[in-house]
N, C-alpha and C positions, 0 to 999 in steps of 0.2 A: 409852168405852162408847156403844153405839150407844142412840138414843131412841125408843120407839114415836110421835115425830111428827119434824117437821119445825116449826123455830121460825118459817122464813121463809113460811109457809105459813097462819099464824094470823092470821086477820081481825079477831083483837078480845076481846072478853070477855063472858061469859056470867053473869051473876047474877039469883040470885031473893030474893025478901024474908028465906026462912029465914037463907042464907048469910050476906046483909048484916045481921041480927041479931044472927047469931053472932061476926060479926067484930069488930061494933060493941062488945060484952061486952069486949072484950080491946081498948078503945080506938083502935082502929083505921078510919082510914077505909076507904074502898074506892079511892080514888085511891092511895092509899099502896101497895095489893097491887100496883093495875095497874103504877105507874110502875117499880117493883121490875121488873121485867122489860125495860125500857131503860136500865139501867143495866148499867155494864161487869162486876162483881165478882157474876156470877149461875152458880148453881149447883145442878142439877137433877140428882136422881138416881129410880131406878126406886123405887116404894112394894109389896112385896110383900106387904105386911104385914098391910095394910086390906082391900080389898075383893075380892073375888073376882067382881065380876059387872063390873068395868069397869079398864082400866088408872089405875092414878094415879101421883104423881109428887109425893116432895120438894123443895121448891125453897125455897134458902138465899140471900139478898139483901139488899140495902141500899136505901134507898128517897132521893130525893134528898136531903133532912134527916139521912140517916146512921143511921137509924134499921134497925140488923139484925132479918130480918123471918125467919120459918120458913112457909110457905105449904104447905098441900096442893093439888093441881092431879091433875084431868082433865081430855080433852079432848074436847069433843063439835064434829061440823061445825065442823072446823078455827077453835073458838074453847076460850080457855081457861077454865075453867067452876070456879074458886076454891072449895074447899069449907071449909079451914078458913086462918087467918094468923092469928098472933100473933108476940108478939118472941120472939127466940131467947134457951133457955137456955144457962146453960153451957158443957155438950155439945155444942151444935148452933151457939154459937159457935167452941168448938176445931176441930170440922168445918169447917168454915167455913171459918176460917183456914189447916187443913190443907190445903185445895184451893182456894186460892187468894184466897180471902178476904181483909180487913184489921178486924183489931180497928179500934175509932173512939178 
């Protein structure tokens, strides 16, 4: 499946207080979203679900502590702009693994 962006093309990471609040709730650093995204076992799929005024994006990962992460992502000026992360259920562990993934 083709992506609405290009991964080589992303400068960096875009946060605002809201977000890192929100993350923070569900014990999460903000280091832990980024690094999820240099790791090998990463897994993005389209979010149709959500928003209708901007594209966004599931992304399924592991964070270098092994820690399976479920991230929402948009992308604004070729940076990735994190709106929600938490640990993966379940569900979005079996996905996970269905596509490529590893249980820990």
């Amino acid at each position: 499946m083709q992506l609405g962006f290009d991964l080589l093309k992303i400068e960096g990471f875009e946060w605002d207080t809201g977000n890192l609040g929100h993350i923070q709730k569900h014990n999460i650093n903000y280091r832990e979203c980024e690094e999820t995204f240099f790791n090998k076992q990463l897994v993005i799929n389209e979010d149709q679900s959500h928003s209708q005024r901007e594209e966004r994006f599931r992304v399924y990962g592991k964070t270098n502590g092994g820690r399976l992460l479920f991230i929402i992502i948009t992308i604004r000026n070729n940076k990735i702009r994190i709106i929600s992360c938490r640990d993966q259920n379940k569900r979005e562990r079996k996905e996970f693994q269905k596509t490529g993934g590893e249980y820990l």
